[in-house]
N, C-alpha and C positions, 0 to 999 in steps of 0.2 A: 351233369354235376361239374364236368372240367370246365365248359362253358359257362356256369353260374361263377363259382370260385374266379375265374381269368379277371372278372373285369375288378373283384375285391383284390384281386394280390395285384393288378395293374396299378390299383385307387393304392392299396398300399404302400409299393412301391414310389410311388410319385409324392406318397404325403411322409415317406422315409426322408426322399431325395432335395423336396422342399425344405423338410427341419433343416439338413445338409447345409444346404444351403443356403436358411437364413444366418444361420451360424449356432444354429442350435447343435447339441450332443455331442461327441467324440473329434469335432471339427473346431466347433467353439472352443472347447479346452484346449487342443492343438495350438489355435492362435490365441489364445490366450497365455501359451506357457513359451511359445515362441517373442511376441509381443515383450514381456517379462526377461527373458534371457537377451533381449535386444536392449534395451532396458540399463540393464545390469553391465552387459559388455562398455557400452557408449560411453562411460565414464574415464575407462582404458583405452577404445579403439577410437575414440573419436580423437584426445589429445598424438593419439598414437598417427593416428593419417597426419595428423595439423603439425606435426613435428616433421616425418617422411616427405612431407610437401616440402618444407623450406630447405634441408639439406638436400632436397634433389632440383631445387628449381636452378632456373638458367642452365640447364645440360651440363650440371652436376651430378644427376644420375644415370646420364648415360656415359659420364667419364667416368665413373668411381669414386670421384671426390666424394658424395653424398652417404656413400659407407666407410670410407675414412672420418665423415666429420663425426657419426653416428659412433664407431669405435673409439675416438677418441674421448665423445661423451663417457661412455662405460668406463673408460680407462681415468680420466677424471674425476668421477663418481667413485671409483674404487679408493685410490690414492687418497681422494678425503674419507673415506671411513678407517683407514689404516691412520691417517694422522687424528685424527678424533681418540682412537681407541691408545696410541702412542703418548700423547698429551695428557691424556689424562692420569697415566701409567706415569710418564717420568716429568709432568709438570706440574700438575692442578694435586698430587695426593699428599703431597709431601709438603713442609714451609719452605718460602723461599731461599732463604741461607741453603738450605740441603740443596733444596729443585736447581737450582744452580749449579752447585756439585756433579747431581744426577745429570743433567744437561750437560756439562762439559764432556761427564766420562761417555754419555753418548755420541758425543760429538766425537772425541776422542778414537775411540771404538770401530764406529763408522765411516764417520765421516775421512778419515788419515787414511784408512786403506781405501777408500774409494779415491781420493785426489790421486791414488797411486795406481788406480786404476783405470780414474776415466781418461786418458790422454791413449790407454790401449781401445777402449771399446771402439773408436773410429775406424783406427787402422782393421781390428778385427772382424767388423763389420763387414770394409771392403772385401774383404775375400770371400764374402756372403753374398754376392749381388746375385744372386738367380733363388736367394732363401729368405727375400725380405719378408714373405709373408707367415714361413715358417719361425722366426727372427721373434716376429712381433709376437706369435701366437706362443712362442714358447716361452717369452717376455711375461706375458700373460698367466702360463699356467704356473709358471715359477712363482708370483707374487698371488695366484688362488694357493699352493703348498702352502708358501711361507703364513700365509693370513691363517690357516689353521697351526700354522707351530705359533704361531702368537698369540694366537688364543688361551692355550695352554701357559703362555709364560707369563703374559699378561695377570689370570689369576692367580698363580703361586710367586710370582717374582725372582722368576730362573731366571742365571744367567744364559738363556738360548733366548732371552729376547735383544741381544745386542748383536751375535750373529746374524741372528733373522731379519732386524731391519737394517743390516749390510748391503742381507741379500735384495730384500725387498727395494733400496734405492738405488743400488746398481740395475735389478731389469728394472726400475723404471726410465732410467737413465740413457739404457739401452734403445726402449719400445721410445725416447723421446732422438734420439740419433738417426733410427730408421724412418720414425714417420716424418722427420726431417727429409731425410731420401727420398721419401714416396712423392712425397708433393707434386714436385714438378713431374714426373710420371701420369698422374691424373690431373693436368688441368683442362678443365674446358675449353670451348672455344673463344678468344677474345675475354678470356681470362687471366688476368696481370698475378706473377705470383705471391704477389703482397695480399692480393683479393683473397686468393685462394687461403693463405695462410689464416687470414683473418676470421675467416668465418671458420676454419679447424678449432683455430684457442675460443674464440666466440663460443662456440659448439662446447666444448671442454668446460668456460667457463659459467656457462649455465646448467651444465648439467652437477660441476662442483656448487653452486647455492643452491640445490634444489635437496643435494646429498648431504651438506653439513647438517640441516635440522634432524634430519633422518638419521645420520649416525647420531649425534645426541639423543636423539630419541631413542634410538637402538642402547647407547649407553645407559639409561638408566633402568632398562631390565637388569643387567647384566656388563661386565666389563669386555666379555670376549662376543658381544652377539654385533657389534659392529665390525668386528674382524670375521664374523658368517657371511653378515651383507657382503662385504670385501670379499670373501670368496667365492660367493656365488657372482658377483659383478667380473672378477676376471676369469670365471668358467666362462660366462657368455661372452667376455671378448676375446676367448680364444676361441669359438667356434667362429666369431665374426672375423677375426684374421682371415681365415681362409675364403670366404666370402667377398673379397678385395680383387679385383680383375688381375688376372695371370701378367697381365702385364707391368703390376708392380715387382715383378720377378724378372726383368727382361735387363739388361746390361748391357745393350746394344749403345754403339756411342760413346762409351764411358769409358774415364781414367780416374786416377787417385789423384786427388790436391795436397799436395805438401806446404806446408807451412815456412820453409826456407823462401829468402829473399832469390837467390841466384844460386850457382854450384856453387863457387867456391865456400859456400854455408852448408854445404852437405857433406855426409862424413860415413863412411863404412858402406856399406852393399848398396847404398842408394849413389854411390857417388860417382859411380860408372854410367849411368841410366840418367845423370841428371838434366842431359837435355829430350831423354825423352818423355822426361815425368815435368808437370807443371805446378807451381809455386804460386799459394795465393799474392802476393807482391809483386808478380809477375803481369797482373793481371791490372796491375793500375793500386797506387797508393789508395784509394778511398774507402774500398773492402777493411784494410785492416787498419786503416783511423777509425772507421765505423765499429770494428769491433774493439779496439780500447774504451771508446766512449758508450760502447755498450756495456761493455763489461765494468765500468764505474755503476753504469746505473745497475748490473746484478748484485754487485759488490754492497753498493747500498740498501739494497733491498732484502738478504739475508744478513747487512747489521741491523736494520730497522727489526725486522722479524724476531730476532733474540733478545735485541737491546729493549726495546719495549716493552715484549710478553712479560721481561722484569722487574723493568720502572713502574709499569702500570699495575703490578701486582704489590707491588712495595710503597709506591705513590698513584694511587688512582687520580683517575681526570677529576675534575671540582664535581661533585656531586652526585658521583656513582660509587660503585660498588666496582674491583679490582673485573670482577666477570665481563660486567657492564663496558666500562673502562677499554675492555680486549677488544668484546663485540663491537663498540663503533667505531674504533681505529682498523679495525680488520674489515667491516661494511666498507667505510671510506678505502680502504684498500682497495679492496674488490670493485668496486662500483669506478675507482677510476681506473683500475685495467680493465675494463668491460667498454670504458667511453672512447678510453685509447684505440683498443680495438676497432670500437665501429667508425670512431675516426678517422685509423687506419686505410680502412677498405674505404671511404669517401675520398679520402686524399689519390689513393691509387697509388702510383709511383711520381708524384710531382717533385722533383727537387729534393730525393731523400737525404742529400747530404747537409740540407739547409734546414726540412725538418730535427736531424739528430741532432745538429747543432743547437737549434732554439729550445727543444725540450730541454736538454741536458744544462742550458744557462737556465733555464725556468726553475729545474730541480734544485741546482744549485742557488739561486735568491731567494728559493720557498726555504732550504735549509739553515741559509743563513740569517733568514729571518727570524724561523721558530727558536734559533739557537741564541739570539742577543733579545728576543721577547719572548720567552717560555710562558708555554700557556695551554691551556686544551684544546681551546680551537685552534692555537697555531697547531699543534701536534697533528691534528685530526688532517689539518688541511693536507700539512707534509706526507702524510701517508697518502691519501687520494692522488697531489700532483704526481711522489712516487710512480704510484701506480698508473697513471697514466703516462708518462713519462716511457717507463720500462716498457709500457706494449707496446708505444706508437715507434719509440726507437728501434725495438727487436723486425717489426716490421717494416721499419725503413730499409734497415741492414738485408732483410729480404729481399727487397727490391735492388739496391745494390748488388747483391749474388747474385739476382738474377739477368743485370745487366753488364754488369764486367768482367765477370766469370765465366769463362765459354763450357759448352752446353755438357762435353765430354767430362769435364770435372764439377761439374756444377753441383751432383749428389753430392759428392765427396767432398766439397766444400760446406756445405750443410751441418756434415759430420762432424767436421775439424769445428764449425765455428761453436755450434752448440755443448761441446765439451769443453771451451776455453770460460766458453759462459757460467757451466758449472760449476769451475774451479773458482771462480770468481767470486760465487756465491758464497759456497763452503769459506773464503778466505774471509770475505764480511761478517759471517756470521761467526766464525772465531774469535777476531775482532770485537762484537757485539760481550759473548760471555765475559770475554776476559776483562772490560771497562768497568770500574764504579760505580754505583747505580745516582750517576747525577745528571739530571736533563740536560741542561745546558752542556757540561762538558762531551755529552755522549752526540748529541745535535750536532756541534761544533765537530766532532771526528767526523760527523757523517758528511757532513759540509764538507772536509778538508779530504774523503773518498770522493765526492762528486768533483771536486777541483781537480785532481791531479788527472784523472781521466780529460775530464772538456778541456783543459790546458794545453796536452801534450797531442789531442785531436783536432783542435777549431781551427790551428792553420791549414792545414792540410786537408780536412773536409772543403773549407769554405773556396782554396784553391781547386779542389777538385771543382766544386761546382762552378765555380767559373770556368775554366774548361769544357763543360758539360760535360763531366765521365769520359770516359772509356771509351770511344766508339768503334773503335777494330781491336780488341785484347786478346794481344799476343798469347800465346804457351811457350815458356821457356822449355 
């Protein structure tokens, strides 16, 4: 009987292992629900490698660079759904007569103790150099808190939503001082740090157009569910802070750059110490002509920002709608700090002082064009050159820190410059509320901010570059 039965459970067996393995029964469904789940993910992990791939290539992710550009996106991403869910609260809900009110007193509110602020974030910073990642990540979770207190103010219309975005644009201000610092800490090899810089704001500024439709979209559930985006976006770039090679924590090398020309410009507990501490002016005139005629072009670009969101809402372009009107003056924005950018990183560090120059007269003819021929395409235009304009400049000024500025204060000049930048802004954009809502007179201011900058820069820039820079800079 065992013998009869052997060769049917053999045949069995073999006609079990056959189904098996044509893909028949409990095998088939397997790959069938594997297949499906492959499927499903590819739409996520496929974009998701194709992303991973380009911030790490060129030995970008063996330096680090390639997870700073990646936090930086998040951090991007965030920051625009905080202004989505902010704009629509004290711009878009109200009519313009008030929304203008409402906007100053946030300006007001904010913006006045941060000008009094950010000149300390640098120095504060410096005392952190072994905490940069800590810095950034705490950067982080401070603006995930605040995006849930704004949630809540946003729909009842407390006064805890003027505190909160205090808090929310000082850490951002901050996490934008430090990853100034980090830079030069991770660059690759045979990596210029204007490259480096470039592909960060690049990174940044495509992950911000992918997040404005998205918070608008989020917006129209709900008024508080794009400040949820926002807070789950900087939950995950505080776990990515930490994620950043220990050696953006390393402080080896390193001094503070002060902003005094010489000693005798220093005064109190620095003025013992002033030839051991060094002076961005120390370092060669061209750093700080570059950052005047930088700071025209920040100065212009938060009057443009206020002064428009205005005119355009009270005088739309020929044939739109005030919405309309916004979105393509703000595309044109964006799209020409995107070109500047990748311009940027093409140019490398060629002649930055002759680049800053020629933007900055560019900026200036495009303004004083729109300004004596108002029109919609001139408007349109003056926002895109703007915008390219501000990124190829920000990045030339990079390139200059990174060649006349010795290596020991190099962060620290990073620091100092991005907070003069800031103040800049806030000061345009003051400027911007406080004007009459007439185009041409408002153009013509804006003209007459790009002027006094390029004016009191272009000798001194363009001397430098005949010189060629800096080539041995001193530390007073």
């Amino acid at each position: 009987m065992a013998t009869a039965r052997s060769p049917h459970g053999r045949a069995g067996i073999g006609r079990a292992e056959g189904r098996s393995r044509s893909g028949g029964g409990p095998g088939r469904l397997g790959g069938s629900v594997r297949a499906v789940g492959r499927a499903l993910r590819l739409p996520v992990t496929g974009p998701a490698r194709g992303i991973r791939k380009a911030t790490h290539a060129h030995g970008a992710g063996e330096s680090g660079l390639g997870k700073l550009i990646e936090l930086h996106a998040v951090n991007g991403a965030g920051d625009v759904m905080i202004t989505v869910a902010l704009a629509s609260t004290v711009f878009f809900s109200v009519p313009t007569a008030e929304a203008r009110g409402r906007v100053a007193l946030y300006l007001a509110i904010t913006m006045a103790p941060f000008a009094l602020l950010a000149p300390v974030i640098g120095p504060l910073l410096d005392r952190l150099p072994h905490g940069r990642r800590a810095a950034m990540a705490g950067a982080m979770l401070a603006r995930a808190l605040l995006a849930l207190l704004l949630s809540g103010a946003v729909a009842t219309g407390s006064l805890e939503l003027y505190p909160a975005a205090l808090g929310v644009l000082v850490a951002s201000k901050a996490y934008g001082v430090v990853r100034s610092a980090v830079v030069p800490r991770l660059l690759p090899p045979r990596f210029s740090l204007v490259k480096a810089n470039s592909r960060v704001t690049l990174g940044g500024l495509l992950a911000t157009g992918v997040a404005a439709p998205v918070g608008a979209g989020l917006h129209m559930i709900g008024p508080g569910w794009p400040l949820y985006g926002a807070f789950v976006l900087f939950a995950v770039g505080t776990f990515l802070s930490f994620t950043l090679p220990p050696k953006v924590d390393s402080a080896r090398g390193e001094d503070t750059a002060l902003l005094a020309a010489d000693a005798e410009h220093l005064h109190g507990p620095h003025r013992r110490t002033a030839l051991r501490r060094p002076g961005l002016r120390t370092v060669g005139p061209a750093v700080t002509h570059a950052l005047g005629a930088n700071a025209a072009l920040r100065g212009l670009s938060g009057f443009l920002i206020f002064f428009l969101a205005f005119l355009l809402r009270e005088h739309p372009l020929a044939g739109g709608s005030a919405a309309v009107s916004l979105g393509i003056v703000g595309v044109a924005a964006g799209a020409g700090n995107a070109l500047g950018t990748a311009v940027g990183a093409w140019l490398k560090s060629r002649a930055p002082e002759v680049i800053i120059v020629t933007v900055v007269a560019i900026v200036l003819g495009a303004a004083v064009t729109a300004a004596a021929f108002y029109g919609s395409f001139l408007v349109t235009c003056l926002a895109g050159i703007a915008g390219f304009a501000q990124a190829l400049a920000k990045l030339s000024l990079d390139a200059l820190i990174q060649r006349d500025v010795p290596e020991l204060v190099r962060t620290s000049a990073f620091a100092r410059s991005e907070t003069l930048l800031q103040m800049a802004w806030v000061l345009g954009g003051a400027i911007g509320i406080a004007l009459p809502l007439n185009g041409v007179l408002g153009l013509a201011v804006g003209a007459a901010i790009v002027a006094s900058g390029w004016l009191t820069t272009v000798r001194g820039l363009l001397a430098s570059a005949r010189r060629g820079g800096a080539p041995h800079p001193r530390v007073a």
